[in-house]
C-alpha positions in Angstrom: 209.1 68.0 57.6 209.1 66.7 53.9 205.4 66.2 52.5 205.1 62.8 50.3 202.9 63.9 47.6 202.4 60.2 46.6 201.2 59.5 50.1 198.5 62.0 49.9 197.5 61.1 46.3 196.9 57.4 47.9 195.1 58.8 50.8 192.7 60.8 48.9 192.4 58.1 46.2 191.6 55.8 49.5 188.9 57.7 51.0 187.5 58.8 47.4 186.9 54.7 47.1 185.6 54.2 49.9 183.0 56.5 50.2 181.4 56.2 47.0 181.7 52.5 47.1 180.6 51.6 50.9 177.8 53.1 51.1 176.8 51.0 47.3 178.1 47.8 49.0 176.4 48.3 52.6 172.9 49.6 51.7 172.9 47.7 48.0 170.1 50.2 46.6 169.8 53.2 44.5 170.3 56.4 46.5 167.6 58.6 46.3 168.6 61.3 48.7 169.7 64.8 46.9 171.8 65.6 49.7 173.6 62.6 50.1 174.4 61.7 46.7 175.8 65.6 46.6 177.9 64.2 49.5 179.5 61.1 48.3 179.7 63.4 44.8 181.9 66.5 46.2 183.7 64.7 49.3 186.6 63.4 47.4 187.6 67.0 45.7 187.1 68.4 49.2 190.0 65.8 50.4 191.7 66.7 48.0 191.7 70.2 48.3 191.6 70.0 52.4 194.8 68.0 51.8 196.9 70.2 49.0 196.0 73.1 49.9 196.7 75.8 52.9 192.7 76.7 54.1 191.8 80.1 55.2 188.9 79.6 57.9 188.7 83.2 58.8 186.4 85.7 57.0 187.7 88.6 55.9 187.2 91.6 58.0 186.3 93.8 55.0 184.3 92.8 52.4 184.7 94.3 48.8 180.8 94.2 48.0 179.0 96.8 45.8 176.5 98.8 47.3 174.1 97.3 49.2 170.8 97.3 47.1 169.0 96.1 44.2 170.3 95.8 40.6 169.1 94.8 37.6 171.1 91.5 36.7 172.5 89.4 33.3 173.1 86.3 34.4 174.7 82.9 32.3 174.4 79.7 33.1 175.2 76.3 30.9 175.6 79.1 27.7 172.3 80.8 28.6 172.0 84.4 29.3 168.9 85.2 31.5 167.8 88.8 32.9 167.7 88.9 36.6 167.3 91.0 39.7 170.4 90.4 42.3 170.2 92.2 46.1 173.2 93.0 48.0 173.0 92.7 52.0 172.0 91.8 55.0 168.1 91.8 54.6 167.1 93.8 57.5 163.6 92.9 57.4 164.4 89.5 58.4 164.3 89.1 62.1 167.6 87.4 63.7 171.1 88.2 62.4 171.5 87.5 58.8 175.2 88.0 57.2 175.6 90.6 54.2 175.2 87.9 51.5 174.2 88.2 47.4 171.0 86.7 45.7 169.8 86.6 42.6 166.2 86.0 41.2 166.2 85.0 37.4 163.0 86.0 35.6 161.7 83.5 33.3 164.1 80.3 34.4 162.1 76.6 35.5 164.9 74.4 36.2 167.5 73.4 39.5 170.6 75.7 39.6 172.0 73.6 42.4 175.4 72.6 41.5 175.6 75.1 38.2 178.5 77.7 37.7 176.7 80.9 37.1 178.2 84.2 36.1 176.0 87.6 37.6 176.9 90.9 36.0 175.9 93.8 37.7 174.5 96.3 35.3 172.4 98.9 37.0 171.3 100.0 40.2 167.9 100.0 41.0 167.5 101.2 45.0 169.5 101.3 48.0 168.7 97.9 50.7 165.7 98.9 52.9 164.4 97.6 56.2 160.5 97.2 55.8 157.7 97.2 58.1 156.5 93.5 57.3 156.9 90.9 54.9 154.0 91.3 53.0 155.4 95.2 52.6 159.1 93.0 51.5 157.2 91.0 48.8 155.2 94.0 47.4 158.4 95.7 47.0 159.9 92.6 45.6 157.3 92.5 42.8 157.7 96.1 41.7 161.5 95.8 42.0 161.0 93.0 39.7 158.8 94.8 36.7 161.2 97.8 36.9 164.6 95.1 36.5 162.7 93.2 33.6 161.8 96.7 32.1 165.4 98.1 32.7 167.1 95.0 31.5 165.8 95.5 28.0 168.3 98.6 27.6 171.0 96.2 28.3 169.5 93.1 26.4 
């Protein structure tokens, strides 16, 4: 079977219309809703990429992750650098099954990072991931891992 890549230009060019403009036409008032106007914003390069492009749905079985921990963190966004503390893991304090994932805190940054490229460089390690007896115990930790990644950061700065 021979794909027409003129026909899924048009069909993507179709849909990309039509969802930004029906919902302008239908309701006929600013949309306030983050979310949504996210939506109608990424939706057409998600056709387009659902479209030209062979999707993977399945996770990898192995994931190639750094120790799982706490490190101290230089992070960029929009041409800023910005000292941070990133953990690697699962977070087994949290009750309920949580996938290994990777978060970063940056110290000293007010502003939305929603939508942002952001490069994370992993520069030291700080303490291997820890189970804790209680939240409160989790954010006590937290604040201490923080003051030692701020004081540790300066070597790197």
């Amino acid at each position: 079977m021979e794909k027409n890549i003129y026909l899924y230009i048009a069909v993507m060019a179709g849909v990309s219309y039509l969802i930004r403009v029906l919902p302008l036409t239908l309701i006929r008032k600013p949309i306030k809703n983050q979310f949504i106007q996210s939506f109608l914003y990424y939706v057409p390069y998600v056709t387009l990429a659902v479209m030209t492009f062979p999707a993977n749905l399945i996770p990898p079985a192995v994931k190639h992750l750094p120790k799982f921990g706490v490190y101290v963190t230089r992070v960029t966004v929009d041409g800023k650098t910005y000292g941070g503390l990133t953990n690697v893991g699962a977070k087994p304090t949290i009750s309920g099954e949580n996938p290994v994932g990777v978060e970063t805190y940056l110290y000293n940054f007010e502003g939305d990072l929603y939508g942002k490229d952001m490069k994370v460089e992993l520069l030291d390690f700080v303490r291997p991931e820890m189970k804790f007896e209680s939240i409160d115990a989790l954010k006590a930790q937290l604040d201490h891992d923080i003051k030692e990644c701020q004081r540790r950061y300066l070597e790197f700065a």
